[in-house]
N, C-alpha and C positions, 0 to 999 in steps of 0.2 A: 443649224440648218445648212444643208451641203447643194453647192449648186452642178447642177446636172448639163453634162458636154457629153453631144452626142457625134464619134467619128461618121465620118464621109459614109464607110463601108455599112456602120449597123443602121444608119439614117437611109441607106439605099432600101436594103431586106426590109425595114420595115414598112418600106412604103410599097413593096411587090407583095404583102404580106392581105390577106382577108381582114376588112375592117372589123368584125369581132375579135379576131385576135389579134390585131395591130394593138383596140384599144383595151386587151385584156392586158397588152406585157407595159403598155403607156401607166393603165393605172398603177402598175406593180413598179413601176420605175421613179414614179411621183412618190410612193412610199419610201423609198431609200432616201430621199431627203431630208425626212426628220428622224430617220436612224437606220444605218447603211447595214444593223447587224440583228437586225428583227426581226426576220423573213428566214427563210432558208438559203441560205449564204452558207458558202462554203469558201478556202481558201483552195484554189488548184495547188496543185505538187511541186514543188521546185520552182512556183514564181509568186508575183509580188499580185497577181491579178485574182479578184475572187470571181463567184458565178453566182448567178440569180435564179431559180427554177423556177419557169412559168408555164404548168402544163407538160406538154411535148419540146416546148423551146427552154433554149438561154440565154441569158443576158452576162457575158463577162466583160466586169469593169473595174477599172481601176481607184483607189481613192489618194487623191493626191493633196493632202493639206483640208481645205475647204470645198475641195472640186473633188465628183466622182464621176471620171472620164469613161462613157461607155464603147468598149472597144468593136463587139461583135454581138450580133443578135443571128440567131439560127436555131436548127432544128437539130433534136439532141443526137442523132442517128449519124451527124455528119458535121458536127460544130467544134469538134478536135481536131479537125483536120488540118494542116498546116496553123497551127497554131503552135 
């Protein structure tokens, strides 16, 4: 069981976000705790951070040991961005 950290930044988005969908990517994030690579997970290119696909949004997080650090939640059109 992997304990879930959630950054400053995706903890902000998802609270500006519409409660249907805040609790659709909550449920999908509660799922990565009992296995981080069950879901449609990918690895990004060139770094250590994978992505979560929920709908229109993503979730990219990191898994560090026993923790899987959620970096960024955003919408898919604009969630590369400075990243």
């Amino acid at each position: 069981m992997y304990k879930i950290i959630l950054d400053k930044e995706a903890e902000d988005y998802l609270n500006k976000l519409d409660n249907f969908v805040a609790r659709r990517i909550i449920s999908k994030i509660k799922l990565l705790k009992e296995n981080p690579f069950s879901m449609d997970i990918k690895r990004l290119k060139n770094q250590s951070s994978f992505r979560l696909r929920v709908g229109d949004y993503r979730v990219l997080f990191e898994i560090l040991g026993e923790e899987i650090r959620i970096l960024k939640i955003g919408h898919r059109k604009n969630m590369y961005d400075n990243f």
